[in-house]
C-alpha positions in Angstrom: 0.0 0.0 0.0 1.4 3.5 -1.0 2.3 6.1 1.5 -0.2 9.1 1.9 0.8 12.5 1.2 0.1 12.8 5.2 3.1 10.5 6.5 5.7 12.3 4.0 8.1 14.6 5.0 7.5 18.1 4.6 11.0 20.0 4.0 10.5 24.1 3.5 13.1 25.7 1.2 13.3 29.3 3.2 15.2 32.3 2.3 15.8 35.6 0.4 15.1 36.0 -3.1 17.7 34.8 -6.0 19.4 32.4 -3.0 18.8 29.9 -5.3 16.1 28.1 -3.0 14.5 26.5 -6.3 18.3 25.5 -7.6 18.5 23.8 -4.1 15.1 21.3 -5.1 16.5 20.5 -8.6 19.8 19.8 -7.5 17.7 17.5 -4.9 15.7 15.9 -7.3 18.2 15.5 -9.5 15.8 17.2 -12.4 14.4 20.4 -13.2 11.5 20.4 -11.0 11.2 23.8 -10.4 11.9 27.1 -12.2 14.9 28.9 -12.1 15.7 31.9 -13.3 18.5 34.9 -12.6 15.2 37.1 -11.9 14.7 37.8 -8.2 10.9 36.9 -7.4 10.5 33.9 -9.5 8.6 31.8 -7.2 5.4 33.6 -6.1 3.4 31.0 -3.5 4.7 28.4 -1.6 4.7 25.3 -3.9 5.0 21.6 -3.1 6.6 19.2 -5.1 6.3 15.2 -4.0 9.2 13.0 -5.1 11.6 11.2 -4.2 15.0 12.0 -2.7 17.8 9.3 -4.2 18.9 7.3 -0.8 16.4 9.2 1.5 12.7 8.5 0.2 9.3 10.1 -0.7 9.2 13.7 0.7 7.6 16.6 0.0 9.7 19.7 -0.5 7.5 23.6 0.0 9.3 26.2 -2.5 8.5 29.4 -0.4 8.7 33.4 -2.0 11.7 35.0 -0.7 11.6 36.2 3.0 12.5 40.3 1.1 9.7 40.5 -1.5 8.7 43.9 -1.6 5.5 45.9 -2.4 2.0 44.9 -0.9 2.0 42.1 -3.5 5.1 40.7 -1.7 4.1 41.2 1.7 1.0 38.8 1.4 3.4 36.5 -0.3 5.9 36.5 2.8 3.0 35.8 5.3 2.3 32.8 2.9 6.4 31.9 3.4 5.7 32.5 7.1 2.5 30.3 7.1 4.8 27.6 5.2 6.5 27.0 8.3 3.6 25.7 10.1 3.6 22.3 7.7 6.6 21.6 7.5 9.0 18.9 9.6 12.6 20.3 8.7 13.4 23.8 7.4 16.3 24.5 4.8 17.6 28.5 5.2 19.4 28.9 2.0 21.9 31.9 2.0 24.4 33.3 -0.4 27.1 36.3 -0.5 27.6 35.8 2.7 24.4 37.9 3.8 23.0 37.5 7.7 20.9 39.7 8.9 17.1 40.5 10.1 15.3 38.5 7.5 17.6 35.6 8.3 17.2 36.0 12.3 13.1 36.5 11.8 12.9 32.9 10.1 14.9 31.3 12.9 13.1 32.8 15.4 9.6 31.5 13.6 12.0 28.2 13.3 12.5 27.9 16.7 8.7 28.8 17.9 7.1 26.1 16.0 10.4 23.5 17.3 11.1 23.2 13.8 14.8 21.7 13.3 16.3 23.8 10.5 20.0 23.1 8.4 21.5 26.5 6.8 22.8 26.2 3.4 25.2 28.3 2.2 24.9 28.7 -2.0 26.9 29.9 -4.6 30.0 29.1 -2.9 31.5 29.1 -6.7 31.2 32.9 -6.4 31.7 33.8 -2.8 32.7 31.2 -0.2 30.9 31.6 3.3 33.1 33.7 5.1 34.9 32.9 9.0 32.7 35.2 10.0 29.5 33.9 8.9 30.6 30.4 10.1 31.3 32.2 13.5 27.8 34.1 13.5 26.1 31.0 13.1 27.7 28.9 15.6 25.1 29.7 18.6 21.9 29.2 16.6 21.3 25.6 17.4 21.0 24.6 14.2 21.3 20.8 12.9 24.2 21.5 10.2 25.7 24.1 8.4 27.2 23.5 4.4 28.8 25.8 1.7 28.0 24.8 -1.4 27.3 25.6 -5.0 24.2 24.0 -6.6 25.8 23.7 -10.3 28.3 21.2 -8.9 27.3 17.9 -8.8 28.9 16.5 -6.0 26.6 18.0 -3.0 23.5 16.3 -3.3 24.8 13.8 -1.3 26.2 15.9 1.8 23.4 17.5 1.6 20.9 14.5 1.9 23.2 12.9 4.4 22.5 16.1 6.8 18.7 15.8 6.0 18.9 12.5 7.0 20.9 13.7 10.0 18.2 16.4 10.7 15.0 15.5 10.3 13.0 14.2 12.9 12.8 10.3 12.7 8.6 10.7 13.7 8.4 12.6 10.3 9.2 9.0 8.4 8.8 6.5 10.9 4.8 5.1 11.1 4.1 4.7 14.3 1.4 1.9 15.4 -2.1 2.8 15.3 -3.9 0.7 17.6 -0.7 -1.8 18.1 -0.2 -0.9 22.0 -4.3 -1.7 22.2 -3.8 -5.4 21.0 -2.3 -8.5 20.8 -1.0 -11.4 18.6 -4.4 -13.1 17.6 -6.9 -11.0 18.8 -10.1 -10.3 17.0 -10.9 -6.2 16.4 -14.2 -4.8 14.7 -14.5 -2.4 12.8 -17.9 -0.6 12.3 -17.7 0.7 8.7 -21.1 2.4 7.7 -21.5 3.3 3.9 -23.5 6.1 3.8 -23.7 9.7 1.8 -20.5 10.4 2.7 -18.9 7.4 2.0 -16.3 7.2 -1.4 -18.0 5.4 -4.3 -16.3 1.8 -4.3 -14.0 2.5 -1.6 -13.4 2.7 2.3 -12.2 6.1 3.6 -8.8 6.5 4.7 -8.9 6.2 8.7 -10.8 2.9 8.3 -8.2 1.4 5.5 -5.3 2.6 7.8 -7.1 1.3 10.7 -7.4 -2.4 8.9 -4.0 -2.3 7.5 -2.6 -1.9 11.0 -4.6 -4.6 12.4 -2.9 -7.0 10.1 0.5 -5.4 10.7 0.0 -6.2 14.5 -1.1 -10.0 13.7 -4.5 -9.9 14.8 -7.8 -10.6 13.0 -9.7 -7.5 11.5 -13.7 -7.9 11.0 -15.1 -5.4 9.0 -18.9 -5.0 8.5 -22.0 -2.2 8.8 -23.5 -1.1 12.0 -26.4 -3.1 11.1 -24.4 -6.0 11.0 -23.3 -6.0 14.5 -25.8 -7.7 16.2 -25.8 -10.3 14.2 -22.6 -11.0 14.0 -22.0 -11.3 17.8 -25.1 -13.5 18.2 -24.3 -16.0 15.5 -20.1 -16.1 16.4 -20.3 -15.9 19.8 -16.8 -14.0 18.9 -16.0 -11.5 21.9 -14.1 -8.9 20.1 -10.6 -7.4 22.2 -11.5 -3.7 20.4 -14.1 -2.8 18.4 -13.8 0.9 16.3 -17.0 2.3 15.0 -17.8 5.5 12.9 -18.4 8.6 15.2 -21.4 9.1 13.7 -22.6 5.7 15.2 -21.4 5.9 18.4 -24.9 5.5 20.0 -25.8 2.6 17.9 -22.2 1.0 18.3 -22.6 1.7 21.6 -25.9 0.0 22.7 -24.9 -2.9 20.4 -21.6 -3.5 21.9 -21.5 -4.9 25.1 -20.1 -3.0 27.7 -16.7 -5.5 29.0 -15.2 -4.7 25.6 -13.2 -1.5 24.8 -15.1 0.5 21.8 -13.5 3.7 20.3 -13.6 5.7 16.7 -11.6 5.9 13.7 -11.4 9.7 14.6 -10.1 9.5 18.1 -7.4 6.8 17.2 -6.3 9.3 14.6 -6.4 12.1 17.3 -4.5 10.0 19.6 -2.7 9.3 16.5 -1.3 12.6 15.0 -3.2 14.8 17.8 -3.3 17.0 20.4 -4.4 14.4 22.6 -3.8 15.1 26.1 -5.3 19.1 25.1 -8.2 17.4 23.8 -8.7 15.7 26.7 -8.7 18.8 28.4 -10.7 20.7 26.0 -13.6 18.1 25.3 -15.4 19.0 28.7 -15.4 22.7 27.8 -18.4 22.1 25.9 -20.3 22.0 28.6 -19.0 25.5 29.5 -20.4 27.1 26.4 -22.5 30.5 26.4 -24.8 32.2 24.5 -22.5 34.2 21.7 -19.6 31.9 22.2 -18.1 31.1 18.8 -16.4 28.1 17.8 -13.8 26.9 14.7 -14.3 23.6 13.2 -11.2 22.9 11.4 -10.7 20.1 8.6 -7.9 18.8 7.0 -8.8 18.6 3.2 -10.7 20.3 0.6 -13.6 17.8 -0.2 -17.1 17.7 -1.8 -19.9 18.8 0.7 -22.9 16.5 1.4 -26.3 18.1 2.8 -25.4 16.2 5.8 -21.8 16.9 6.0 -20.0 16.0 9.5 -18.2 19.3 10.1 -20.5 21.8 8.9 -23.9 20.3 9.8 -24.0 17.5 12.0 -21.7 18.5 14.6 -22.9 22.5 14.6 -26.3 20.7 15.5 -25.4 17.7 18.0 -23.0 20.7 20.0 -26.2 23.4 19.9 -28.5 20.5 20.8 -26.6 19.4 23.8 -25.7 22.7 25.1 -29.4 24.4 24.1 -27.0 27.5 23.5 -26.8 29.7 20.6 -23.5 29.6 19.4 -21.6 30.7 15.8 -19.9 28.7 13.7 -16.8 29.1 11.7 -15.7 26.0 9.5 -12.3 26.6 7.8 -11.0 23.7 5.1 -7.5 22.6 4.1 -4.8 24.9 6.0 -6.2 27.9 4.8 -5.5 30.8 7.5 -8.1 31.4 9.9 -10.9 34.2 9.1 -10.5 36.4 12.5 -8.4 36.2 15.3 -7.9 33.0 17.5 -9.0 34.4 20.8 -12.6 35.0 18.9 -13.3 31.5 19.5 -14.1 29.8 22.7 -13.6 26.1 21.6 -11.8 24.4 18.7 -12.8 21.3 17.4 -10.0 19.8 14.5 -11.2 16.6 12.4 -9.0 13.6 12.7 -6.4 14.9 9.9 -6.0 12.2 7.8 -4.7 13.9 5.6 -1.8 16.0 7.0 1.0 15.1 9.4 1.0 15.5 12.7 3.6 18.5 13.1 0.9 20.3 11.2 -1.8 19.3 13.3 0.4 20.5 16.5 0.8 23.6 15.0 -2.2 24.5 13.4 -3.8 23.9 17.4 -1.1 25.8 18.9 -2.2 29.0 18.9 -5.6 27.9 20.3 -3.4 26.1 23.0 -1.4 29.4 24.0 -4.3 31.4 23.9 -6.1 29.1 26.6 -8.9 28.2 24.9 -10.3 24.7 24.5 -9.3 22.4 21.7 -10.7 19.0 20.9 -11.0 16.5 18.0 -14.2 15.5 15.8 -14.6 12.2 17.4 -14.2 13.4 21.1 -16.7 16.1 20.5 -19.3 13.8 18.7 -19.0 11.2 21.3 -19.3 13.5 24.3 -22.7 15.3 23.3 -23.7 11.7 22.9 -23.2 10.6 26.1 -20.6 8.3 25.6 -17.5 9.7 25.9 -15.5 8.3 28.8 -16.1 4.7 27.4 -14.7 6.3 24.1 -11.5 7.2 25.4 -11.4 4.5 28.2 -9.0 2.2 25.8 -6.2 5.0 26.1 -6.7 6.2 30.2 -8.1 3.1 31.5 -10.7 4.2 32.8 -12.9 1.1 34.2 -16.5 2.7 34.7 -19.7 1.2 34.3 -22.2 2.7 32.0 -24.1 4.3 34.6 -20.9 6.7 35.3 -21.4 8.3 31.7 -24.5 8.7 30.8 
C-alpha cells in the first residue's frame, strides 16, 4: 500500500530571493522540477513538489517566496512563506554572499517557535565562499548543520541528503502503530464501517483502511462489516471482540450494540490519539459543557472535499454541540490549512477533524495558537462522542478508565 501524502516529510526551502532556494530542489531531485531563473521573485506562492529523494525516500519539499519581497503584493506573499512553516518537519535556510541579517534572524526565530529543526545552506560558494565570520555568526543558533555549497556542482547532493537525514525528525518518516499498544497477537478487532452519503464510491475512507492495515500489521484478525451487521454478527459467532472501532457518527448505535466488557473507540479518536493534540483534547472536550450564548467556535478540517447536505463538520456537529448545550452559538468551518478568518482568541472552543490527511507536526501547530491562547481544543470524534453521552467509554481504551455505563451517561 502507497504512502499518503500525510506521513511524508515536509521539508520548506526558506530564504531571500535569487538564494537559489529552487536550484537547491533540482539539485535535490536531481531534475528540473522547479523554475529557475536569474530574476529575483521567481517563485510567487509556496509550492509543493512530492518525489523522491535518491537514498532518502518520498518527501515533499514547499518552495516558499523570498523572506525580502517587496511591495504589498510581496508582503502577502511572505505571510504565505511565514504560514509555510507551520507544515513543514525540517526547514532549509538557504543563504548566499555571505548575507546574515534580520530577514535571516526573523525565520529562525519562527523556526525555533514552531520546534522546527532547521539546516543552513550556504549557496553559490562558486562565487563567494561563506566567510569565518559567517561560520562564527552561526555557531550559537542551534541549528542541525551548516554547508557551503554551489548547486551547479554535482557532487553535493549527497552531503546534503546525508545532513537531511541527520536532521530530520525520525517521527516525520517513521509510522508509528495505530492501535498496536491496544492489542495483541491473535486478537479479534471490529471495525464498524457504515457506507452512507458520505462514503467514497467503491472504496473505504482513509482512517478505516489505515485502521485495517494496522490490524494485520499487529497480527491480529480484522472484522469489518456495517453497523447493522453488529448484532448479528455477535449472536451468531459468539466472537467476543478485544476492540471494536465504529464510525463517530454511530457511536450510539455501536454503543448500545456493543456490550459493555469490551473497549469501543472511533476511527477519529485513534487518529487524534494518532497525530493529535491528545492530552489538550482531553482537556478541552469537557469545555463544551461550558459554552455560552455568543460563544463562537472553529471547526477545522484537513482537506478540501465535496460537501454532502449532511456533511460531518458543517452540519452534524454545529447541530449535535447546539443540541446538547441548548445554547446559541456561531460557527466558523475553515478547510485545508487555509488561515483562519478572525483572530484566535474570537473563539471559545476548537474542534479539529481527525487529519487524515496532513502530518501530525501540522496538526500541533495548526492547534497551537488555540493552545497558547487558553482556549479549549478537541478533535471531531471526542466532541461527537461527548454530546452523545458516551464519551468516557470512548477514550477509556487509552486512560483506562474502568467505569460502568451508569458513570457516563
Amino acid at each position: 500500500m502507497q504512502k499518503g501524502k500525510e506521513s511524508k516529510p515536509h521539508i520548506g526551502i526558506f530564504g531571500r530571493r535569487n538564494n537559489g532556494k529552487s536550484s537547491l530542489i533540482n539539485l535535490l531531485a536531481g531534475q528540473d522540477v522547479a523554475i529557475v531563473s536569474d530574476y529575483a521573485g521567481t517563485t510567487t506562492d509556496p509550492v509543493k513538489k512530492s518525489f523522491e529523494i535518491t537514498g532518502f525516500g518520498p518527501v515533499i519539499l514547499i518552495d516558499t517566496a523570498g523572506i525580502d519581497d517587496e511591495g504589498e503584493l510581496g508582503e502577502k506573499r511572505i505571510e504565505k512563506t511565514l504560514h509555510a512553516i507551520n507544515q513543514i518537519d525540517l526547514a532549509i535556510l538557504v543563504l548566499s554572499a555571505n548575507q546574515w541579517d534580520s530577514y535571516e534572524k526573523m525565520l529562525v526565530d519562527k523556526f525555533k517557535k514552531n520546534d522546527t529543526p532547521f539546516i543552513i545552506v550556504h549557496n553559490k560558494n562558486d562565487i563567494e565562499p561563506a566567510s569565518e565570520a559567517l561560520k562564527n555568526q552561526l555557531k550559537d543558533l542551534n541549528h542541525k548543520g551548516f554547508l557551503d555549497i554551489s548547486c551547479k556542482i554535482k557532487k553535493y547532493p549527497e552531503e546534503l541528503i546525508a545532513l537531511i537525514k541527520k536532521a530530520i525528525p525520525e517521527s516525520s518518516y517513521r509510522t508509528p502503530t495505530l492501535l498496536g499498544d491496544l492489542i495483541s497477537y491473535g486478537d479479534i478487532v471490529l471495525l464498524i464501517t457504515p457506507i452512507d452519503v458520505e462514503a467514497p464510491a467503491g472504496r473505504l475512507i482513509l482512517p478505516q483502511v489505515q485502521a485495517i492495515r494496522d490490524v494485520l500489521d499487529n497480527d491480529a484478525v480484522a472484522v469489518v462489516l456495517k453497523e447493522r451487521e453488529v448484532d448479528a454478527f455477535l449472536r451468531k459467532t459468539h466472537v467476543k471482540p478485544a476492540l471494536a472501532v465504529t464510525d463517530s457518527q454511530i457511536f450510539v448505535k455501536a454503543d448500545a450494540s456493543i456490550p459493555q466488557d469490551i473497549p469501543l473507540t472511533s476511527f477519529s479518536i485513534l487518529l487524534a490519539r494518532f497525530k493529535g493534540d491528545f492530552d489538550n483534547y482531553l482537556k478541552g472536550t469537557p469545555k463544551i459543557s461550558e459554552l455560552k450564548d455568543g460563544d463562537r467556535i472553529l471547526l477545522l478540517e484537513s482537506c478540501n472535499h465535496h460537501v454532502s447536505c449532511d456533511d460531518i463538520g458543517r452540519v452534524k456537529i454545529p447541530r449535535w454541540i447546539s443540541n446538547f448545550t441548548g445554547k446559541q452559538l456561531e460557527y466558523d468551518v475553515v478547510a485545508g490549512l487555509d488561515q483562519l478568518p478572525r483572530d484566535i482568541k474570537d473563539y471559545s472552543l476548537v474542534i479539529q477533524c481527525g487529519g487524515c490527511m496532513i502530518t501530525r507536526k501540522q496538526i500541533i501547530n495548526r492547534l497551537r495558537p488555540a493552545v497558547e491562547a487558553g482556549i479549549p481544543v478537541t478533535n471531531y470524534g471526542m466532541a461527537i462522542a461527548y454530546v452523545q453521552g458516551i464519551y468516557n467509554r470512548a477514550v477509556a481504551p487509552f486512560i483506562g478508565y474502568k467505569e460502568s455505563k451508569s458513570d457516563y451517561l
